[in-house]
BADOBA-952122 format. One record per residue: residue in three letters; x, y, z of N, C-alpha, C, O, CB in turn. Coordinates in steps of 0.02 Angstrom, whole numbers, padded with zeros to 5 digits, always signed. Atoms other than C-alpha are relative to their C-alpha. Glycine has a CB too. Layout:
<pts>
AlaXYZXYZXYZXYZXYZ
...
</pts>
This chain:
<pts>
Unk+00036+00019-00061-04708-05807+00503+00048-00037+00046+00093-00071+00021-00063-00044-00017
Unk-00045+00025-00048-04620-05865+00654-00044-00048+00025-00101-00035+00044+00031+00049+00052
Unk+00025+00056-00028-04651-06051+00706+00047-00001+00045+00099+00032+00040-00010-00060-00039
Unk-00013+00010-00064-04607-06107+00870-00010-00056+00038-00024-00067+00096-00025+00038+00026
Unk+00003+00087-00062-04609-06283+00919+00051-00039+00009+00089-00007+00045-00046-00066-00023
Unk-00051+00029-00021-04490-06389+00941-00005-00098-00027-00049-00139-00043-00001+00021+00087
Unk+00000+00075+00062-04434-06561+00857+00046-00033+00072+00072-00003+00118+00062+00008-00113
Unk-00019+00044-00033-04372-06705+00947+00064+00017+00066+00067+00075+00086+00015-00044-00052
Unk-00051+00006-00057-04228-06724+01089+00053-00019-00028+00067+00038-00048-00015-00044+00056
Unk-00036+00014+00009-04089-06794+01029+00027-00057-00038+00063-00098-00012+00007+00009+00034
Unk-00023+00044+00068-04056-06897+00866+00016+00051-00044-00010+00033-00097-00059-00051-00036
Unk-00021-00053+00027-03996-06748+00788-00031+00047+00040-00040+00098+00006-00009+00005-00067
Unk+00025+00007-00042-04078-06700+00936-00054-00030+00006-00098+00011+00020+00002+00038+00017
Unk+00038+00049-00019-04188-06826+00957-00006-00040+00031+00007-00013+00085-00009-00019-00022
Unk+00037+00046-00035-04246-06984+01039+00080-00045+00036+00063-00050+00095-00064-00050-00061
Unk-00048+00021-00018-04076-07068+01091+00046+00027+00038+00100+00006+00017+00017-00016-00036
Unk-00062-00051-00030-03961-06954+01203+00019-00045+00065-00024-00069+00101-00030+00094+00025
Unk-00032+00027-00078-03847-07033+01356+00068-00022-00027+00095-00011-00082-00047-00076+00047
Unk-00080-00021-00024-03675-07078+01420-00005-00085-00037+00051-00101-00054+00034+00024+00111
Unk-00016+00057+00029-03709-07267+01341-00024-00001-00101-00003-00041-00142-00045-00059+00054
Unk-00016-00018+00095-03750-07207+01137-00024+00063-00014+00005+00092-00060-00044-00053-00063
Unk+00034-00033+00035-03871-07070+01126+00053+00071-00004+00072+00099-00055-00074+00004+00031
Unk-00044-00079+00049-03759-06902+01145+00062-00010-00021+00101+00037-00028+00017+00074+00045
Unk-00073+00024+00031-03612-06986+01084-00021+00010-00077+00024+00025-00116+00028-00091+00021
Unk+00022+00028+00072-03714-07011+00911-00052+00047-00006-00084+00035-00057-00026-00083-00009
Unk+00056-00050+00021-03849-06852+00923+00010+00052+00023-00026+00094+00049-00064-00012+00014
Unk-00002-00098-00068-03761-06707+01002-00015+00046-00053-00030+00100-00027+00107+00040+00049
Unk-00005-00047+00014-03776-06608+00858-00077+00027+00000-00090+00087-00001+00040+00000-00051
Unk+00051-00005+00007-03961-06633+00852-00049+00010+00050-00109+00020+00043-00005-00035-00027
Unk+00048+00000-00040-04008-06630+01012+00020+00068+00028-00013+00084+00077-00006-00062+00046
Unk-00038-00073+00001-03917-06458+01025-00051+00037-00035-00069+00090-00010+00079+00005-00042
Unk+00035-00047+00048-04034-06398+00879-00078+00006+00027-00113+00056+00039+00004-00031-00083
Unk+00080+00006-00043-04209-06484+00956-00004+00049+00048-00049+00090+00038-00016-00073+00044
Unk+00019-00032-00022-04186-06393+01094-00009+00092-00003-00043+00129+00033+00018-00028+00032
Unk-00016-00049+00022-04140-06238+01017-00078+00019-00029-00102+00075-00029+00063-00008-00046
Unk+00079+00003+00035-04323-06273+00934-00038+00006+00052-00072+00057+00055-00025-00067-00042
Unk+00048-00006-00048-04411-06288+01062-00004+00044+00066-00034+00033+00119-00005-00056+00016
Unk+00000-00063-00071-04377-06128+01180+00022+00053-00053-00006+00107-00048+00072-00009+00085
Unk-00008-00074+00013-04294-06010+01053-00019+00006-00073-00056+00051-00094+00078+00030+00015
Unk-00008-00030+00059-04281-06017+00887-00074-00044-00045-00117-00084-00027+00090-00014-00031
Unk+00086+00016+00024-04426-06045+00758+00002-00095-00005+00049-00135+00002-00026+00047-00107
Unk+00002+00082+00033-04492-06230+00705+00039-00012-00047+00086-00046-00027-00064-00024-00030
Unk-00042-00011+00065-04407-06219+00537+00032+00071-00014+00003+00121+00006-00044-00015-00060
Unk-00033-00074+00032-04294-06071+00465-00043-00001-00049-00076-00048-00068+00085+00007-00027
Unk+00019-00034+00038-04354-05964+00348+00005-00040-00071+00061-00051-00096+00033+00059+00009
Unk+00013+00029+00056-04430-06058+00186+00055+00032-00088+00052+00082-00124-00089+00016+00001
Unk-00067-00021+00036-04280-06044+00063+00061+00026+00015+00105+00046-00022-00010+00035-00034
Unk-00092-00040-00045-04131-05981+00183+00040-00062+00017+00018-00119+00021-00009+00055+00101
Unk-00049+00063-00001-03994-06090+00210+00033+00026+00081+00052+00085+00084+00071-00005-00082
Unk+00003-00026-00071-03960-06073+00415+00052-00061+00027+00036-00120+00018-00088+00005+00039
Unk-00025+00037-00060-03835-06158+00529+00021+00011+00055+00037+00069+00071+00036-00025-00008
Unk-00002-00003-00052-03807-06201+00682+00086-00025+00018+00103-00079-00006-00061-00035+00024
Unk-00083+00011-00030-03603-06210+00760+00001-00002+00061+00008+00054+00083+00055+00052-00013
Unk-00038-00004-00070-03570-06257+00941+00065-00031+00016+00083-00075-00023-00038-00028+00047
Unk-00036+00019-00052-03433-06294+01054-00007-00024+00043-00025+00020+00082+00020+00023+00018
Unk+00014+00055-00062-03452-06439+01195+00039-00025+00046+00028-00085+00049-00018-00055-00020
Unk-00047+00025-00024-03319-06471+01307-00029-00049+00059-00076-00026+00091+00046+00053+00018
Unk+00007+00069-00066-03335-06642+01445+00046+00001+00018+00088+00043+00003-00014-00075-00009
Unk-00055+00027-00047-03225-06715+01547+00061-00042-00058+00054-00099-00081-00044-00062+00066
Unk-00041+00027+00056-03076-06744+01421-00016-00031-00057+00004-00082-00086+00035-00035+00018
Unk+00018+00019+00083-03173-06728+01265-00007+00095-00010-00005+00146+00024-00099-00067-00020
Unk+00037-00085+00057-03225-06568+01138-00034-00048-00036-00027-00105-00058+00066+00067-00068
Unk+00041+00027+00094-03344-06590+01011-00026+00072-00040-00037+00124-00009-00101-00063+00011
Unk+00022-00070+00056-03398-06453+00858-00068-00030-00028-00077-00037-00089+00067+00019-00079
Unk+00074+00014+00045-03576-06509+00822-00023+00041-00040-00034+00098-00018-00058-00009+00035
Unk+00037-00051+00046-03651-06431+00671-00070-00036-00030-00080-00095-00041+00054+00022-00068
Unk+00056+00024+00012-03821-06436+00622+00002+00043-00063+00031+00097-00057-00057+00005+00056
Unk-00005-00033+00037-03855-06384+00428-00060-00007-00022-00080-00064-00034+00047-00003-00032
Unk+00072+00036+00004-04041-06351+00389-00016+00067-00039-00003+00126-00030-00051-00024+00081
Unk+00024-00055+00031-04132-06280+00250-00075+00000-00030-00092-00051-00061+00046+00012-00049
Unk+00085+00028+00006-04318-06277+00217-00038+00036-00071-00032+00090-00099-00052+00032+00084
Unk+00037-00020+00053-04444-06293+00079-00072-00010+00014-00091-00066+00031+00021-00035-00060
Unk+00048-00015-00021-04608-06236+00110-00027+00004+00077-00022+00052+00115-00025-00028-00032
Unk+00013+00007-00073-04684-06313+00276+00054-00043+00046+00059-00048+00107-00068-00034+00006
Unk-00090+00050-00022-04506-06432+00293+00048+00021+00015+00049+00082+00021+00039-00037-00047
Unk-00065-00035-00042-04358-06399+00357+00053-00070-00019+00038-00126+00000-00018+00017+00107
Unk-00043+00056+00024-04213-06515+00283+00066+00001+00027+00093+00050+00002+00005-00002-00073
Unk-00035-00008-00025-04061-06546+00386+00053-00044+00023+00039-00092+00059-00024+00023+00025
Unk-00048+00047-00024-03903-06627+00414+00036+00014+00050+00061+00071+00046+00040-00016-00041
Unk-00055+00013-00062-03797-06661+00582+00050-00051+00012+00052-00112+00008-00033-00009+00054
Unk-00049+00059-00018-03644-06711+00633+00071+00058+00032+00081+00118+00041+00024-00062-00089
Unk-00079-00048-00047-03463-06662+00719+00030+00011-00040+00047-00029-00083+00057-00033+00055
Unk-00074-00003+00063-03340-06580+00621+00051-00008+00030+00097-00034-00002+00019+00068-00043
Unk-00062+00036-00036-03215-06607+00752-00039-00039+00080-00087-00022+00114+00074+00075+00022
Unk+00036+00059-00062-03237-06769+00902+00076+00012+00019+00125-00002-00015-00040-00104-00022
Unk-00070+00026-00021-03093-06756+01000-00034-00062+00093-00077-00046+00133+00071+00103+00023
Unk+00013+00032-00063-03100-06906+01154+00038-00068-00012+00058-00094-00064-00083-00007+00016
Unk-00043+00059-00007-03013-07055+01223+00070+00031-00031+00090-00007-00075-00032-00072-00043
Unk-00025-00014-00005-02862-06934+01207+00014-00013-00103+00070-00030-00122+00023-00016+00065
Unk+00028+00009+00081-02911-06950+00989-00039+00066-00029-00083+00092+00005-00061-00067-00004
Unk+00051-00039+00012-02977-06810+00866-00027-00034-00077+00019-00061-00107+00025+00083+00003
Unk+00032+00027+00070-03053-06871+00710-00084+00032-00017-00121+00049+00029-00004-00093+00008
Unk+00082-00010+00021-03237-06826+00604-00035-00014+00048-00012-00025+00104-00030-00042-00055
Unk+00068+00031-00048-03401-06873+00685+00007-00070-00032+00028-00088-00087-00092+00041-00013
Unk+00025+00072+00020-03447-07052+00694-00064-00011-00021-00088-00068-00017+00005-00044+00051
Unk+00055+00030+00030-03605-07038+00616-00019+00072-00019+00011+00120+00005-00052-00050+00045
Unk+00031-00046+00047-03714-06910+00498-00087+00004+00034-00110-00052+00047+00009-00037-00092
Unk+00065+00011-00014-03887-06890+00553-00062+00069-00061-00065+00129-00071+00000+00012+00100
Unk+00053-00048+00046-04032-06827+00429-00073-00004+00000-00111-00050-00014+00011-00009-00071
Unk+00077-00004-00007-04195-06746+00465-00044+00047-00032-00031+00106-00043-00015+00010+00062
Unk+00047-00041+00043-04346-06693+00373-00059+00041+00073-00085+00003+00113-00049-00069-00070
Unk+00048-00032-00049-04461-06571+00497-00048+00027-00018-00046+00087-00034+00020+00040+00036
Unk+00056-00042+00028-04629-06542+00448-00050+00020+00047-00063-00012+00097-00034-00033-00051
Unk+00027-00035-00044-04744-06415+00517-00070-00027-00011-00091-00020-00068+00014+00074-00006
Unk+00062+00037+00007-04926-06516+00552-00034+00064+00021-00076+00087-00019-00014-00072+00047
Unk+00061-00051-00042-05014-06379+00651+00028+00068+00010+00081+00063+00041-00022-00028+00084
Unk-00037-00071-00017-04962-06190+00666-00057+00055+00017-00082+00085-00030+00048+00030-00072
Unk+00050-00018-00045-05089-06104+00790+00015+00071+00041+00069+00084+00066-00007-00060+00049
Unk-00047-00083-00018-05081-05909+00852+00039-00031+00077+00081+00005+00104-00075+00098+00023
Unk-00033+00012-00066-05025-06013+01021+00040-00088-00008+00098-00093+00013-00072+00007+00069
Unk-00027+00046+00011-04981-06188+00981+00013-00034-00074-00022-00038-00124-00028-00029+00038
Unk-00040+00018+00073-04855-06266+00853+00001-00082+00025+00011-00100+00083+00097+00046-00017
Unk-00037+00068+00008-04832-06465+00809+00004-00011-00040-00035-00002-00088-00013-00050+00019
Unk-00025+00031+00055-04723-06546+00717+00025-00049+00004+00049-00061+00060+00034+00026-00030
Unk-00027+00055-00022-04661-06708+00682+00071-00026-00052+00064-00014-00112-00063-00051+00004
Unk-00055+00008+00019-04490-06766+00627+00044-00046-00018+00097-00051+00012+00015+00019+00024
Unk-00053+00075+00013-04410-06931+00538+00069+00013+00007+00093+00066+00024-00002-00034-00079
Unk-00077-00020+00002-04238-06944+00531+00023-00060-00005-00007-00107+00019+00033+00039+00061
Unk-00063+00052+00004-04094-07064+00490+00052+00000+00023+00076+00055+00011+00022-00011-00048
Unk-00049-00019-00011-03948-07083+00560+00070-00050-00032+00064-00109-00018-00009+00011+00067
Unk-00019+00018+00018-03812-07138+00481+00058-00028+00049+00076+00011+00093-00005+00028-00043
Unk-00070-00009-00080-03651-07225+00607+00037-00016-00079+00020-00035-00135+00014-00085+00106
Unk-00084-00020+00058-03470-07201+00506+00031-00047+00029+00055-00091-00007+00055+00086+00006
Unk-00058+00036-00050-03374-07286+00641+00009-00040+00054+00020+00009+00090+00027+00033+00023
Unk-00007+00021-00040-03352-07401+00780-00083-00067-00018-00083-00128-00023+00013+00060+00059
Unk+00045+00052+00005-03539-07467+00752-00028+00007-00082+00001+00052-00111-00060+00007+00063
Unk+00013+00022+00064-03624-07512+00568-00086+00009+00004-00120+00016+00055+00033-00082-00016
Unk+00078-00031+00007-03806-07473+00508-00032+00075-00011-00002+00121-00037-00029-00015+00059
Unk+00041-00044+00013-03929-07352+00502-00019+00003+00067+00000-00043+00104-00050-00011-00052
Unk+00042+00011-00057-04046-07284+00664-00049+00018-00047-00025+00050-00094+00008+00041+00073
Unk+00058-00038+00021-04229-07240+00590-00036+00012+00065-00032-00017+00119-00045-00037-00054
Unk+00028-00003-00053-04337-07164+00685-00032+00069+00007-00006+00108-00032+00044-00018+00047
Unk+00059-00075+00002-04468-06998+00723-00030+00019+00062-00062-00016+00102-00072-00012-00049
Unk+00015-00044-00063-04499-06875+00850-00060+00060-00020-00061+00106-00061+00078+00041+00025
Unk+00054-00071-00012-04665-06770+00892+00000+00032+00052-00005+00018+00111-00068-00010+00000
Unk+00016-00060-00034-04669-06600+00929-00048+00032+00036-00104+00020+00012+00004+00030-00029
Unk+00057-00041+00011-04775-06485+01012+00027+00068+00064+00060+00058+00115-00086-00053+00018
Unk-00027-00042-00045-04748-06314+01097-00059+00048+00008-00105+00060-00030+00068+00031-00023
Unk+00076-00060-00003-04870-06185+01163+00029+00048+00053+00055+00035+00107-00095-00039+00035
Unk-00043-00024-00031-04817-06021+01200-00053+00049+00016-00109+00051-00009+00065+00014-00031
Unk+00083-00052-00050-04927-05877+01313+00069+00053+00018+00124+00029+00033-00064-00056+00113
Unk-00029-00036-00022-04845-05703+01345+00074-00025-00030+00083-00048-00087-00018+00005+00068
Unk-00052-00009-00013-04669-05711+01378+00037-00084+00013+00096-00100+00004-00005+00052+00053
Unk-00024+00057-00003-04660-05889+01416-00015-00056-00062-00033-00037-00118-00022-00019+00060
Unk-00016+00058+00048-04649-06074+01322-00007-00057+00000+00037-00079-00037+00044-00005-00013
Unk-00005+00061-00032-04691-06246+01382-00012-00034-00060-00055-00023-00102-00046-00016+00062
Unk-00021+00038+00088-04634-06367+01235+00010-00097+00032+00017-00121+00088+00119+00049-00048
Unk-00007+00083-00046-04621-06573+01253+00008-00040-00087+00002-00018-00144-00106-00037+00068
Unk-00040+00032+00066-04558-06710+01128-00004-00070-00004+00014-00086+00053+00077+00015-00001
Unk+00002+00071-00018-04577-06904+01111+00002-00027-00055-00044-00038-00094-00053-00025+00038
Unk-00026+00036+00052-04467-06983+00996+00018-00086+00014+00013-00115+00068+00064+00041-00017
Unk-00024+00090-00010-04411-07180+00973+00041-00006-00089+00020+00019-00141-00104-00078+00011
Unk-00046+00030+00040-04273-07250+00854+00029-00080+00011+00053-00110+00059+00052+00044+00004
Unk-00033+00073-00007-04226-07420+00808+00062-00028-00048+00056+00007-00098-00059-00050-00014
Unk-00063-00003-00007-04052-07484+00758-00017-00063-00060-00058-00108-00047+00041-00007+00081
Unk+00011+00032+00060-04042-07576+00569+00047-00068+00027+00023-00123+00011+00026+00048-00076
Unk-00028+00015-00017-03905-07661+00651+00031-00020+00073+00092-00026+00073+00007+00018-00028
Unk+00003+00002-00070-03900-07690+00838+00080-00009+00043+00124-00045+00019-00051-00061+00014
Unk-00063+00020-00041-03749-07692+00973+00004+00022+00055-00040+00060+00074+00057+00015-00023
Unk-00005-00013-00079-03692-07671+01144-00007+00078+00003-00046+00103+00045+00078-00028+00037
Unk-00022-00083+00022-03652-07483+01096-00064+00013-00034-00071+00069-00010+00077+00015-00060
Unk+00031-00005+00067-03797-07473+00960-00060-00047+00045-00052-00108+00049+00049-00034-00083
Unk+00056+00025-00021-03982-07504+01065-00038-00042-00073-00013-00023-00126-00042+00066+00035
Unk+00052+00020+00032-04117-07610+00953-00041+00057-00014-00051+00084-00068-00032-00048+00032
Unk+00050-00073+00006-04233-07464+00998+00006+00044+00062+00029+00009+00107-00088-00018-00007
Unk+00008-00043-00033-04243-07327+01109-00057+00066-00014-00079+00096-00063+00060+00012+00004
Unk+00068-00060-00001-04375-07200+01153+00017+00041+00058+00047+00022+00108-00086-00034+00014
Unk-00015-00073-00044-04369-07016+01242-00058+00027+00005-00105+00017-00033+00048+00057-00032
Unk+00045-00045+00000-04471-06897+01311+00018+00046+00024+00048+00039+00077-00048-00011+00019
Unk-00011-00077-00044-04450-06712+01356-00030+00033+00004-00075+00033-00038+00035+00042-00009
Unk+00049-00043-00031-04532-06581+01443+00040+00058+00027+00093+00051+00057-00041-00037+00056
Unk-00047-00062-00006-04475-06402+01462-00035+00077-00011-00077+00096-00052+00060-00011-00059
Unk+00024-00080+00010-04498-06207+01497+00049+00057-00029+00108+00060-00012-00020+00028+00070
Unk-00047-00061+00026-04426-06053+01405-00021+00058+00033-00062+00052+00079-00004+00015-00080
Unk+00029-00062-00019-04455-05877+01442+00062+00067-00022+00118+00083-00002-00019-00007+00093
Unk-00028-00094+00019-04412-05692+01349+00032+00027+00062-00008+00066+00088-00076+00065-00018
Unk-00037-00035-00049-04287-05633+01495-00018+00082-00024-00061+00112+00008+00088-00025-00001
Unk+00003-00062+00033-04287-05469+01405-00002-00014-00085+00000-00070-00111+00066+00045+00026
Unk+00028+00019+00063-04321-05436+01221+00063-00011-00060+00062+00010-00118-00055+00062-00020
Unk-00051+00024+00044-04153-05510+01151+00009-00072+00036+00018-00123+00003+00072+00052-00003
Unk-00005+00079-00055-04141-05661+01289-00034-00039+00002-00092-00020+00010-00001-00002+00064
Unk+00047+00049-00013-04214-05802+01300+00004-00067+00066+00024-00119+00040+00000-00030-00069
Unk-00043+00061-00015-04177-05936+01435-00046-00054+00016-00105-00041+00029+00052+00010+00060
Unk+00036+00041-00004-04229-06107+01456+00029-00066+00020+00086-00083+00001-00031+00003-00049
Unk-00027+00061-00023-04230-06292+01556-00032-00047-00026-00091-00032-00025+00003-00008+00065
Unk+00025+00076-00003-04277-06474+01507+00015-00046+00039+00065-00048+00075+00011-00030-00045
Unk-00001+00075-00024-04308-06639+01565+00012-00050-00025-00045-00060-00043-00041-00020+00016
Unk+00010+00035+00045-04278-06767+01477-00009-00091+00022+00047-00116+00030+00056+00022-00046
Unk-00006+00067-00005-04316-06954+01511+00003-00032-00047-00045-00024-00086-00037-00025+00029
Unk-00013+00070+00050-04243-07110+01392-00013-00063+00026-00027-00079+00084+00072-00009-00023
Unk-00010+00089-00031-04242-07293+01403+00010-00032-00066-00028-00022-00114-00081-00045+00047
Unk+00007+00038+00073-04169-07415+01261+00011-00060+00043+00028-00063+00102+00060+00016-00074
Unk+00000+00063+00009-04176-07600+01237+00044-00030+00048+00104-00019+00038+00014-00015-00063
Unk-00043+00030-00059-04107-07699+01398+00042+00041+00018+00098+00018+00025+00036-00059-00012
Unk-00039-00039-00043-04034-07548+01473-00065+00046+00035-00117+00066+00009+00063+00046-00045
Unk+00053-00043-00036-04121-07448+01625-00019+00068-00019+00014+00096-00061+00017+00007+00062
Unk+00048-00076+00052-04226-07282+01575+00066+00047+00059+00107+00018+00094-00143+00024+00022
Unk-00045-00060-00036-04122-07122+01667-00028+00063-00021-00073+00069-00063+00082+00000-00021
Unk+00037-00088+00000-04158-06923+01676+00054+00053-00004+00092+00072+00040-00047+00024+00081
Unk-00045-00052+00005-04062-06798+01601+00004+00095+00023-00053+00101+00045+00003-00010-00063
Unk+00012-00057+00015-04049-06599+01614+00022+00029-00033+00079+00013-00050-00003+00026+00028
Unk-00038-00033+00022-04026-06468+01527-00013+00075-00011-00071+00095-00017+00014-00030-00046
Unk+00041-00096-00026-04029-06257+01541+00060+00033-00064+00112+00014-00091+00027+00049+00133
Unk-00025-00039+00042-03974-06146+01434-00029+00078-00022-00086+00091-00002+00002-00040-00047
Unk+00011-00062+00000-03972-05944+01364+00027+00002-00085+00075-00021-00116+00041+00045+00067
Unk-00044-00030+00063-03967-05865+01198-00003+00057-00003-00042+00083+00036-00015-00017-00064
Unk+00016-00082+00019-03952-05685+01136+00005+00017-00055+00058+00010-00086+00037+00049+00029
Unk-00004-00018+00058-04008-05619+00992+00048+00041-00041+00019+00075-00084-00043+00019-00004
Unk-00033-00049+00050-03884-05526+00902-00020+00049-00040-00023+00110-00030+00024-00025-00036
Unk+00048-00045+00070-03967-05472+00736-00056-00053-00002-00068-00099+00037+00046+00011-00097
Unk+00059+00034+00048-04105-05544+00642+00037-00059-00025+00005-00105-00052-00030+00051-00069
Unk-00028+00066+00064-03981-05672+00558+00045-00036+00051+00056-00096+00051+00058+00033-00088
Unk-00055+00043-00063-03850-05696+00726-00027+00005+00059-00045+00053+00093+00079+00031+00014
Unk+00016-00005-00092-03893-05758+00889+00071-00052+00020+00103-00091-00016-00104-00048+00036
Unk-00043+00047-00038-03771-05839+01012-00017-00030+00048-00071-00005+00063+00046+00020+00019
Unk+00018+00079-00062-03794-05984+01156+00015-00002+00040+00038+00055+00041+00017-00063-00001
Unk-00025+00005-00046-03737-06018+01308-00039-00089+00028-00100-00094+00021-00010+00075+00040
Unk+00048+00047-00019-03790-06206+01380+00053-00041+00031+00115-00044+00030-00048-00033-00058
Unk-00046+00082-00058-03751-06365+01502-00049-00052-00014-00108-00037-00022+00003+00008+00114
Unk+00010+00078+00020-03795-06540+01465+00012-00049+00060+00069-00066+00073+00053-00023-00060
Unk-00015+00040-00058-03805-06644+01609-00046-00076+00005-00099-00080+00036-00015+00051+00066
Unk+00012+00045+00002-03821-06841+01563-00001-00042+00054+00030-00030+00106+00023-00011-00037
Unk-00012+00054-00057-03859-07007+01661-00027+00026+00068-00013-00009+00116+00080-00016+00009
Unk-00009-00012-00094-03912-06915+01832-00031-00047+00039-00019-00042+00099-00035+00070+00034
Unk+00024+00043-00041-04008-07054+01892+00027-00084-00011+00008-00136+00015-00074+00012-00008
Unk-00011+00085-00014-03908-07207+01838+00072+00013-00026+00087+00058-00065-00057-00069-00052
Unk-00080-00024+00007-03714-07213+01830+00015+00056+00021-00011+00096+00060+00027+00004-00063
Unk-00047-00081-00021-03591-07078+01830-00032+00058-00028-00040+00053-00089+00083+00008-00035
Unk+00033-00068+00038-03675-06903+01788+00055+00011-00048+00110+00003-00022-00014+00075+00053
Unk-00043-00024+00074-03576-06852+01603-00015+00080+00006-00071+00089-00019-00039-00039-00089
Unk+00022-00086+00020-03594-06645+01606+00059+00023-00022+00118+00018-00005-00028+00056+00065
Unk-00034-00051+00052-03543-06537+01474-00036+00042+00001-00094+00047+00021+00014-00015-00068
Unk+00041-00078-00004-03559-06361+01437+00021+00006-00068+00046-00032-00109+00028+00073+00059
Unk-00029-00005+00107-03538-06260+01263-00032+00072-00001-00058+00109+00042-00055-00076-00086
Unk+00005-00073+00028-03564-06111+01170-00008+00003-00063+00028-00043-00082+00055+00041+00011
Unk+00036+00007+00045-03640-06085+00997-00007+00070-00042-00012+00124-00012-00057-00027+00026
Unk+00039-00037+00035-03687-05981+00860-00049-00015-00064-00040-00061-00105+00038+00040-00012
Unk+00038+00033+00066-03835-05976+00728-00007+00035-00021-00023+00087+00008-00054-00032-00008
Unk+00003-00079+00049-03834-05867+00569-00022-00050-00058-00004-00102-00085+00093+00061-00018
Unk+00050-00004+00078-03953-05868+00432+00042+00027-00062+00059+00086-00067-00073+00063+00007
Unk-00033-00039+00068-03869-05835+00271-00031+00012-00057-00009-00002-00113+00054-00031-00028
Unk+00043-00001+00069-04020-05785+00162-00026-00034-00039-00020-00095-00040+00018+00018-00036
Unk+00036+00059+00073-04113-05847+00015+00073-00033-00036+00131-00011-00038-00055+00062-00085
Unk-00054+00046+00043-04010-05973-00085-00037-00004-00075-00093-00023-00093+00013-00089+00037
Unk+00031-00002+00066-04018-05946-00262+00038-00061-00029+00100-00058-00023+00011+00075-00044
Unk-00021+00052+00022-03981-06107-00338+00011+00006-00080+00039-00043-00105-00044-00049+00023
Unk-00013+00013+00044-03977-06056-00512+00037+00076-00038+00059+00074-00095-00057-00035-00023
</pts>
């Protein structure tokens, strides 16, 4: 069965994304959320082992976000993080791990919700944990998709870099271009702990390949209403690699 909703913004894409912690510390996840919420199902296929690989280039950075997610029954189990950070003229790992459980609450011939904990782990620069959970919900008619998201995370450990808490919300349309295409824009508004809220965008295209490969196309465009706009673009692929026989 094909689910279709969509999980948080950016904590692996979830609730934290911007130019002061969130896509520094959730690109790989907020790469995958939206990937959930316009193209690809709520969860992969109950026993397949599925990831997600992009490419992100900014203004004198790269990043390789990978999302690795594999689901048991109505869950979806998944880890994110960078396999290569290059920035500040530096390439090293990701600075943090992020891990989310996605379970499917409602699955409706038109509307999907789901809601989504997650941890995030930081490696580097800052110390702690984030916890924190994003609800889904997407409802799709014909050819089109209107999907939305409202996550919050709070910081085990707090710092200038590293909010107390932060909370997101997004709002967004997809639409079947033709019957391999998909393309789609969001909105996204944040706000954390003594820093001002701001409005992100973001658009993007995939194309199905096969049944198991699709590829991406997308732009990321942080901060537009407070500071310097941050935009990045990227490129992606996601392949299903079957049942996993574990024994």
């Amino acid at each position: 069965m094909l689910l279709r909703v969509l999980i948080l913004a950016l904590l692996l894409a979830g609730p934290v994304a911007g130019r002061v912690f969130g896509h520094v510390v959730r690109r790989a996840s907020s790469i995958a959320l939206r990937q959930r919420l316009f193209v690809n199902p709520l969860i992969s296929d109950p026993g397949t082992l599925e990831v997600e690989w992009n490419n992100t280039v900014g203004p004198s950075s790269y990043y390789q976000p990978q999302t690795w997610k594999y689901s048991v029954g109505r869950t979806e189990y998944s880890v994110g993080f960078d396999a290569i950070a290059h920035e500040s003229g530096a390439t090293h790992f990701s600075d943090h791990l992020t891990a989310t459980a996605t379970s499917v609450l409602y699955n409706g011939p038109h509307l999907d919700i789901a809601v989504a904990p997650q941890a995030t782990f930081l490696l580097r620069n800052d110390s702690g944990v984030r916890l924190g959970a994003t609800l889904i919900a997407r409802y799709d008619f014909g050819k089109n998709s209107v999907s939305g998201s409202f996550g919050w995370t709070g910081a085990t450990v707090a710092s200038a870099s590293n909010p107390a808490g932060t909370a997101d919300a997004i709002a967004g349309f997809g639409r079947r271009v033709t019957r391999h295409i998909t393309a789609y824009a969001s909105v996204q508004w944040e706000r954390s702990s003594a820093l001002p809220s701001y409005l992100s965008v973001f658009e993007g295209a995939e194309y199905e390949i096969s049944s198991r490969l699709a590829a991406n196309v997308y732009g990321q465009h942080y901060t537009l209403t407070h500071g310097v706009p941050d935009h990045h673009y990227g490129v992606g692929l996601t392949y299903n690699f079957g049942r996993i026989r574990w024994r």
